[in-house]
C-alpha positions in Angstrom: -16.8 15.6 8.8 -19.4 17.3 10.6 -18.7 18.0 14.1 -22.0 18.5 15.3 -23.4 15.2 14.1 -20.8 13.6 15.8 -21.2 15.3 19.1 -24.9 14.2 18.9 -23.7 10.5 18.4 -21.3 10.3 21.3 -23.6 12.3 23.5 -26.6 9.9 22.9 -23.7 6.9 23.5 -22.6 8.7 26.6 -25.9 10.4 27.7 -23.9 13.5 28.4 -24.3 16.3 26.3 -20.4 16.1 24.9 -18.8 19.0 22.6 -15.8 17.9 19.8 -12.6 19.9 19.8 -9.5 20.5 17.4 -11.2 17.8 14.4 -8.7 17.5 11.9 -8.2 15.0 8.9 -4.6 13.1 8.9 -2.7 12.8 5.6 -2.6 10.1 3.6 -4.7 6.9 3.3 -6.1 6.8 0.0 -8.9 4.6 0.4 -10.4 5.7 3.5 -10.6 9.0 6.0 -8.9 9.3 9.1 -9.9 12.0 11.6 -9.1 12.7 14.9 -10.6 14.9 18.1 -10.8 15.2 21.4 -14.3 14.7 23.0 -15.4 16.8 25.6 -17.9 15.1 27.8 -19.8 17.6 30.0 -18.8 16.8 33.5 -16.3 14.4 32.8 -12.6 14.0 31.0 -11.5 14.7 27.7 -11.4 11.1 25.3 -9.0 11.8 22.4 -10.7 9.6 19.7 -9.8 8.3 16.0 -12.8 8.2 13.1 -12.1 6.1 10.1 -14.8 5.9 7.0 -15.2 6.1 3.6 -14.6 8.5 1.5 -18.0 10.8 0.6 -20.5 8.5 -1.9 -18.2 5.6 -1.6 -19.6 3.9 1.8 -19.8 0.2 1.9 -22.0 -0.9 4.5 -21.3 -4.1 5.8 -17.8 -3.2 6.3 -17.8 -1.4 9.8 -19.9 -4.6 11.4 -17.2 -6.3 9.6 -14.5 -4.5 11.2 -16.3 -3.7 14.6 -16.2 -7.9 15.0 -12.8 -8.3 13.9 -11.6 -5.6 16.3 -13.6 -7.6 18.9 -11.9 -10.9 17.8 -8.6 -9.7 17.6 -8.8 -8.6 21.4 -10.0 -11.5 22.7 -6.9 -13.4 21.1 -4.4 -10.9 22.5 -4.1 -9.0 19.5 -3.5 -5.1 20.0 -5.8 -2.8 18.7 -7.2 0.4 19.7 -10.4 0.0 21.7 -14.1 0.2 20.2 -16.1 2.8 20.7 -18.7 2.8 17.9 -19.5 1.9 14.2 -22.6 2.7 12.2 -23.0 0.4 8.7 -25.3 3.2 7.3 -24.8 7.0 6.5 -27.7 7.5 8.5 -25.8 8.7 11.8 -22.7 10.6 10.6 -22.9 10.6 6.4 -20.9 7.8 6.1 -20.1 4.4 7.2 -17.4 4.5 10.2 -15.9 3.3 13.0 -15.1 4.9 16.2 -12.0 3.7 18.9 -9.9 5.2 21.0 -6.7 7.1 20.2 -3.4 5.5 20.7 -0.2 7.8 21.4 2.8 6.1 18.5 3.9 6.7 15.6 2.9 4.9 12.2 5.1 6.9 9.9 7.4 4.7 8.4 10.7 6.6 7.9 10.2 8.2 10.9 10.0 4.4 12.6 12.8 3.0 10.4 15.3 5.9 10.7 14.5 7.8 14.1 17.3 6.9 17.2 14.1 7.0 19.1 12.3 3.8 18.2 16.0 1.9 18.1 14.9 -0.7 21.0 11.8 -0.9 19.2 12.9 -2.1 16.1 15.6 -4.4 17.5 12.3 -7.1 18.5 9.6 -5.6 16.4 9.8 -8.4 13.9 10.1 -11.4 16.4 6.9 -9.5 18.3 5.0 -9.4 14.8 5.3 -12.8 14.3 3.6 -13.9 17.6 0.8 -11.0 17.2 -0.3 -12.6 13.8 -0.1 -16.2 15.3 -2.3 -15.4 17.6 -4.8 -13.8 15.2 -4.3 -16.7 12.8 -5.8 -19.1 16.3 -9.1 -16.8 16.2 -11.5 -19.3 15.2 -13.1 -18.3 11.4 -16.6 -18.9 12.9 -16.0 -15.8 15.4 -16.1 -13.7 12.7 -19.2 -14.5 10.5 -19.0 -12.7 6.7 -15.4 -12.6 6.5 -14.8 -12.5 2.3 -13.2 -15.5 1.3 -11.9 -16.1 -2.5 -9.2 -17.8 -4.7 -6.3 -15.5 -4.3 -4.9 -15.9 -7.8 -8.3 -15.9 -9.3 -8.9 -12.9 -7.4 -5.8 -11.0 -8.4 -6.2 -12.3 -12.0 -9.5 -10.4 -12.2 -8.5 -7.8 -10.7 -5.5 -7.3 -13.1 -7.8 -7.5 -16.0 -10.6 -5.2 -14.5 -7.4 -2.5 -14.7 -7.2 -3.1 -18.4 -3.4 -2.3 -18.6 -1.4 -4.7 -19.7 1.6 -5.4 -17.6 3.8 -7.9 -19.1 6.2 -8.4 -15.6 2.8 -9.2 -14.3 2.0 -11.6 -16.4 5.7 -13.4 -15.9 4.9 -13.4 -12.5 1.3 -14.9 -12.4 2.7 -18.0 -14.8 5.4 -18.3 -11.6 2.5 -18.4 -9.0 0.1 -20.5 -10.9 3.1 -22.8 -11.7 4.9 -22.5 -8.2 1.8 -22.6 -5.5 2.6 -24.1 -2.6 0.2 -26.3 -0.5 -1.9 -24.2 2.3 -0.7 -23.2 5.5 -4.2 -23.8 7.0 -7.9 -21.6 6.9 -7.9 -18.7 9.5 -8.6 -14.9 9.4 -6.0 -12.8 8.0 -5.5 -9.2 8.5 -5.1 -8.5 4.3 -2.8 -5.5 5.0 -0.7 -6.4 8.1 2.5 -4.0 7.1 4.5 -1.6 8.2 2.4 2.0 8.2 -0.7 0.3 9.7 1.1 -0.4 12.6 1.0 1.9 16.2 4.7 1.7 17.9 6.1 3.6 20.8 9.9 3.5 21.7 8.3 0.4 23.8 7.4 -1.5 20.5 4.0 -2.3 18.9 1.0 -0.6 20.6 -1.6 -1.4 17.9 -2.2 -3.1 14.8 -4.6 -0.7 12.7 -7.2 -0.6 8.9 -8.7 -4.1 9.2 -11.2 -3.6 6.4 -8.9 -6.1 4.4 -9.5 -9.0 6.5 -10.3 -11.8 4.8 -10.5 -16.3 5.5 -7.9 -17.5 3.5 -4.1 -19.1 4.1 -2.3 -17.5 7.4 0.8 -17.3 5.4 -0.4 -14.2 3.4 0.4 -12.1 6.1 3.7 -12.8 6.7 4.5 -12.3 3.0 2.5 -9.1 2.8 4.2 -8.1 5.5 7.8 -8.5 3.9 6.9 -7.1 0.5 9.9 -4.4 -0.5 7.1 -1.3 -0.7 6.7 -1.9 3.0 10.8 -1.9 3.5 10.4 2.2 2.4 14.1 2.5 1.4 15.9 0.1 3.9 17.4 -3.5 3.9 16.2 -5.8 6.5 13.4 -7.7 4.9 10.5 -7.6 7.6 9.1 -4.1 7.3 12.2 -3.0 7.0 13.2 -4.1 10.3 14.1 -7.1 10.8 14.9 -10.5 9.7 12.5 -13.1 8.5 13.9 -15.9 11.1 13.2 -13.5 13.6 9.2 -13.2 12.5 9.5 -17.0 11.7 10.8 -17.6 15.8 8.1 -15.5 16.8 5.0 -17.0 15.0 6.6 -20.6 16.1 6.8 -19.4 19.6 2.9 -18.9 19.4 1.7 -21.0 17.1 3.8 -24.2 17.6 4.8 -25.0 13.7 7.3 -23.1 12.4 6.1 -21.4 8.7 8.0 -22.5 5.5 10.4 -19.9 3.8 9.6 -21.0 0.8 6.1 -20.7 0.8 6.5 -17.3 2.6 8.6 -16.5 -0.3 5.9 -17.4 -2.5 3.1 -15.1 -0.4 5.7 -12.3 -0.9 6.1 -12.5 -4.6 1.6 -12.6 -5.2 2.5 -9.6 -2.7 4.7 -8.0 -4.9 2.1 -8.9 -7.2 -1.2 -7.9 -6.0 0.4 -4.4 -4.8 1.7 -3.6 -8.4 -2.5 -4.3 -9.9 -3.8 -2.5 -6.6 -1.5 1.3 -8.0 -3.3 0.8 -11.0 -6.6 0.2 -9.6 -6.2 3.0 -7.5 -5.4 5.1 -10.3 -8.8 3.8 -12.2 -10.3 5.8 -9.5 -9.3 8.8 -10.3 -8.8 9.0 -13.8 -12.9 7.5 -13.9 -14.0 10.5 -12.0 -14.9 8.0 -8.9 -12.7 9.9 -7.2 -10.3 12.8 -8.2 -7.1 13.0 -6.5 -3.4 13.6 -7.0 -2.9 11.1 -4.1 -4.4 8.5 -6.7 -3.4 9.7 -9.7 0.3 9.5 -8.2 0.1 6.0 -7.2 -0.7 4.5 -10.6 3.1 5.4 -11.6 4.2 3.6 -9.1 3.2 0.3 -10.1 6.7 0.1 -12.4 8.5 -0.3 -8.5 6.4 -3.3 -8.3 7.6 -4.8 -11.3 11.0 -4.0 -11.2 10.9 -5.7 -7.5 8.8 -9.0 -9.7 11.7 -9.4 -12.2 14.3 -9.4 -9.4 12.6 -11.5 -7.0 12.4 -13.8 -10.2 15.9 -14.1 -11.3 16.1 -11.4 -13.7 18.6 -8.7 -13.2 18.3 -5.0 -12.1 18.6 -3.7 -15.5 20.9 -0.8 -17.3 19.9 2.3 -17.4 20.8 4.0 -20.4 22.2 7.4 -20.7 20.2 10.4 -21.2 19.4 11.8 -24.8 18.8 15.4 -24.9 16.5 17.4 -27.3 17.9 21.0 -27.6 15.5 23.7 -26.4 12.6 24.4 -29.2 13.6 27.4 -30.8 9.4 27.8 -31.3 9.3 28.2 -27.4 12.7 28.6 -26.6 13.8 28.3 -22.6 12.7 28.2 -19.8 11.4 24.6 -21.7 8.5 22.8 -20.6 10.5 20.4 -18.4 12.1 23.7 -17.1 8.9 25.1 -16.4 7.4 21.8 -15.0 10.7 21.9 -12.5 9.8 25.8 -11.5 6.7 24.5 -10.1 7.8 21.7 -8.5 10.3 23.3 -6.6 7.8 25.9 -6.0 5.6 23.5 -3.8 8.3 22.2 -1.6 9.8 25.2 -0.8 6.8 27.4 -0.3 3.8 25.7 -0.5 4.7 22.4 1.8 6.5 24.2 4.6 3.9 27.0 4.9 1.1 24.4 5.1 -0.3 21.5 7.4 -1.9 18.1 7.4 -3.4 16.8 4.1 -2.6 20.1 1.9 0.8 19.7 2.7 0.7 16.1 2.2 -1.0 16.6 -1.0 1.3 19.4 -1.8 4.5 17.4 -1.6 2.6 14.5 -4.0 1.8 17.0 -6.7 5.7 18.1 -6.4 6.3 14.3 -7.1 4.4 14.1 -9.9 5.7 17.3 -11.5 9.2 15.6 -10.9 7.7 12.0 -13.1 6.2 15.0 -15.9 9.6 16.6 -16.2 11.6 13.3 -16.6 9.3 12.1 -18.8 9.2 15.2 -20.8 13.4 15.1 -21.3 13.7 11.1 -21.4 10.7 10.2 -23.1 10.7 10.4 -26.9 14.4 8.3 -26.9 12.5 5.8 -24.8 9.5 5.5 -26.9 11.9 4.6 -29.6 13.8 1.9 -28.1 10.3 0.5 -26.5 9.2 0.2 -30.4 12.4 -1.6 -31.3 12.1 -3.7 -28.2 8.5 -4.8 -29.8 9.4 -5.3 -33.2 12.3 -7.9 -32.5 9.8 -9.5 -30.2 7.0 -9.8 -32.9 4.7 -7.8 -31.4 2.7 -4.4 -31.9 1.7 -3.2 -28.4 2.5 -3.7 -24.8 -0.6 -5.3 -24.6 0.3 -7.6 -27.7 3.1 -8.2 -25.0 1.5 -9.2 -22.7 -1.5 -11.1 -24.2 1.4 -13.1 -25.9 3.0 -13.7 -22.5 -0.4 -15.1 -21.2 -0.9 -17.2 -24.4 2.5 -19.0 -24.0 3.3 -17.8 -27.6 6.4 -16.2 -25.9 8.2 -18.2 -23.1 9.3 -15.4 -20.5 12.3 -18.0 -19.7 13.7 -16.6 -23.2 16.2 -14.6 -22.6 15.4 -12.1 -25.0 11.9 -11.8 -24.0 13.1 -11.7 -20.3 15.5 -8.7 -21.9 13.0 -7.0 -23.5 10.3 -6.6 -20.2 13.3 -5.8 -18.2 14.2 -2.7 -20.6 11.0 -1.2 -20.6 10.1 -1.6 -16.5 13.6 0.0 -16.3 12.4 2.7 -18.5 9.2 3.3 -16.6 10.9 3.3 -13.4 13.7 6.1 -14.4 11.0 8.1 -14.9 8.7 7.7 -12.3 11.3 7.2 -9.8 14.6 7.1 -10.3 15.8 6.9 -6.5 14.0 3.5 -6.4 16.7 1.7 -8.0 19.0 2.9 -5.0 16.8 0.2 -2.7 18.5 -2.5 -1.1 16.9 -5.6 -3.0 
C-alpha cells in the first residue's frame, strides 16, 4: 500500500494536507487486505484508520459501493459497525478497490476472545446480543440496498463444488440431506454472508462492531444464524454459538427484536449447508493458489482443511466419529538413512516456531507459523501415508468403485445409498484418514 497515494486521498477529503504514520498490514484474511494507520491531519488530531481491499490484480469493482451502502444501512438499523470514511470502486485513486472507516479499539482474535479472563462478561451475553444485532439487520428493507447478489443457495454451492473439481464424497452425503431436508423460508432480507466469530469487534464491554460485509447477500435471514454456529467458528471450544454461548440464548435475542422466534430445526439445517459451503469454500481457496491466481501458503494451507468440514458433516448427520487406526511404521531407508524425510520435514518445522515466529511480526510471523503447519500435515503424511493409501484402495474395491471421484459421482447418481452402512463406513474411514493427517488435534473438539 502506498502511503503517499493515500495521504493525497484523505487530504483532498479533508482539504488539509495530512501525512500517514506506522502503516502496517494485519495477519490473516485470505481474501482481502487489511491495513491500518494513523492519519495526521495538519493542524488537527491524529484519526487511527482501517483500509480493507483486494488483493493486487484481483479488484472487483462494484463491491466497495456495495459495501459503502450496506455499512450505511446497517447503521441506520442500529447495527454496529465502524464508521465510513471512504470507498473508491476503481484502482484509479489508491491501486485498488477499497474502503476506508474508522478504527475500532477490540479484539477479533478468537482464542484470545474465547479463552482470555478478560472478555469473561463479554462472552456471558455475547450470544443473546448477536441475536438481536442480526434481527435488526434482517428489518433493513432489501430495497435500501440496491445490487445486493441474490441466488439459490444450493444451486449456488452445488456449482461451486463442482467448479473445485474435487470430489468429496461426505459432501455429496450432505447435499442429498439438504436438497432432501430444506425447510420452508424464514423470509427475504439482507444477510451479512459471514456473520461469525473473527469478524466481530469486542471489548470486555461486549460487541463493538460487526466487520468484512462483502458477503452480503438477499436471501433467507436464517443463514446467519446458522453460519454463525458452524463448529470452524467454535475454534476448539463447546458452546455452540461462536463458541460462546447457547443457541436459545441467540434464539431469545433475535425474538426479542424481531418478534418471531426462529425454528431450531431449520437453523440446524442453515448450519449443516454451513458446514457445507465452508468445506467447498478451503478448496476453492486452495484453487487460488495452486492456479497461480494467487500464491500463498495461507491458501495453500486451507485447502487441507476441508477434511474438518467433513468430519463435522458426517457427525452432524448421524455418522460416528470414526476410529483411528494405529500407526504403521516404514523403517528408515537404508538408501538415505536418518535423519528421514519426515525427520527432516519436522527439523524445519520446529525451526519456524521457535526462531522464525518469535523473532518476527505481523503477517511474516503469521505466515511463518502456517508454513510450520503445513510441514507438520507433510511429515504425518509422509509416516502415515502409504498404509493409508492401502486401506483407501480396499475401501474402494468392496464399494465397486475405482476413484474417489467414482465415489462420489456414484453417491450423486444414487447408485450407492449413503444410508448403507457400509458406504456410510467406508466415507467415514477415509475423512478420518485425511483428518489424522492434516490435523490430528481436531478430533479433540467438542462436537
Amino acid at each position: 500500500m502506498d502511503a503517499e497515494r493515500l495521504g493525497a486521498r484523505l487530504g483532498e477529503l479533508w482539504a488539509t494536507p495530512t501525512e500517514i504514520a506506522g502503516l502496517r498490514r494485519l495477519s490473516g484474511g485470505a481474501s482481502k487486505q487489511t491495513w491500518v494507520f494513523e492519519a495526521l491531519p495538519r493542524g488537527g488530531s491524529p484519526v487511527r484508520l482501517v483500509l480493507r481491499c483486494d488483493q493486487p490484480g484481483q479488484g472487483r469493482p462494484g463491491e466497495p459501493a456495495l459495501e459503502a451502502a450496506l455499512l450505511r444501512a446497517a447503521t441506520a438499523a442500529g447495527v454496529p459497525v465502524p464508521a465510513l470514511v471512504d470507498h473508491c470502486a476503481d484502482d484509479g485513486v489508491l491501486g485498488v478497490p477499497y474502503v476506508l472507516t474508522e478504527f475500532l479499539d477490540g479484539e477479533t482474535i478468537p482464542r484470545r476472545l474465547l479463552r482470555e479472563p478478560r472478555y469473561a462478561a463479554a462472552r456471558a451475553g455475547l450470544a443473546r446480543d448477536l441475536g438481536r444485532v442480526l434481527a435488526r439487520l434482517h428489518r433493513v428493507p432489501v430495497a435500501d440496498v440496491p445490487g445486493l447478489p441474490a441466488f439459490d443457495p444450493l444451486d449456488w454451492l452445488t456449482a461451486r463444488y463442482d467448479e473445485t473439481g474435487e470430489p468429496l464424497p461426505a459432501v455429496e452425503i450432505a447435499l442429498r440431506w439438504l436438497r432432501e431436508s430444506r425447510p420452508a423460508s424464514f423470509g427475504d432480507a439482507v444477510v451479512h454472508g459471514d456473520f461469525r466469530n473473527g469478524n466481530l469487534i469486542v471489548g470486555d464491554d461486549g460487541l463493538r462492531a460487526v466487520l468484512d460485509w462483502e458477503l452480503a447477500h438477499r436471501g433467507d435471514p436464517l443463514e446467519d444464524l446458522g453460519w454463525l454456529c458452524v463448529k470452524a467458528w467454535r475454534f476448539g471450544t463447546a458452546p455452540p454459538v461462536g463458541g460462546f454461548g447457547r443457541r436459545e440464548e441467540l434464539f431469545d435475542g433475535y425474538a426479542e427484536v424481531a418478534g418471531r422466534r426462529p425454528d431450531p430445526d431449520a437453523v440446524r439445517w442453515w448450519e449443516v449447508y454451513g458446514t457445507a459451503k465452508w468445506a467447498v469454500l478451503c478448496r476453492a481457496q486452495a484453487e487460488r493458489h495452486l492456479s497461480g491466481q494467487t500464491r500463498s501458503v495461507e491458501l495453500a494451507a486451507v485447502g487441507r482443511r476441508a477434511c474438518e468440514q467433513e468430519h463435522d458433516l458426517l457427525l452432524a448427520l448421524g455418522a460416528g466419529p470414526g476410529e483411528i487406526p494405529g500407526e504403521v511404521t516404514a523403517p528408515p531407508s537404508d538408501l538415505h538413512g536418518r535423519p528421514t524425510a519426515g525427520e527432516l520435514v519436522t527439523s524445519v518445522a520446529e525451526f519456524l516456531r521457535s526462531d522464525v515466529v518469535p523473532g518476527t511480526g505481523g503477517t511474516l510471523s503469521f505466515h511463518a507459523r502456517v508454513a510450520a503447519n503445513v510441514l507438520g500435515i507433510v511429515a504425518r503424511q509422509l509416516r502415515l501415508g502409504e498404509e493409508q493409501e492401502r486401506r483407501h484402495a480396499r475401501r474402494l474395491a468392496a464399494l465397486g468403485v475405482g476413484s474417489t471421484a467414482e465415489l462420489a459421482a456414484a453417491l450423486r447418481a444414487g447408485k450407492l445409498d449413503p444410508a448403507d452402512p457400509s458406504v456410510l463406513a467406508a466415507v467415514r474411514a477415509d475423512v478420518t484418514d485425511r483428518l489424522a493427517v492434516a490435523d490430528p488435534r481436531y478430533f479433540e473438539h467438542p462436537a
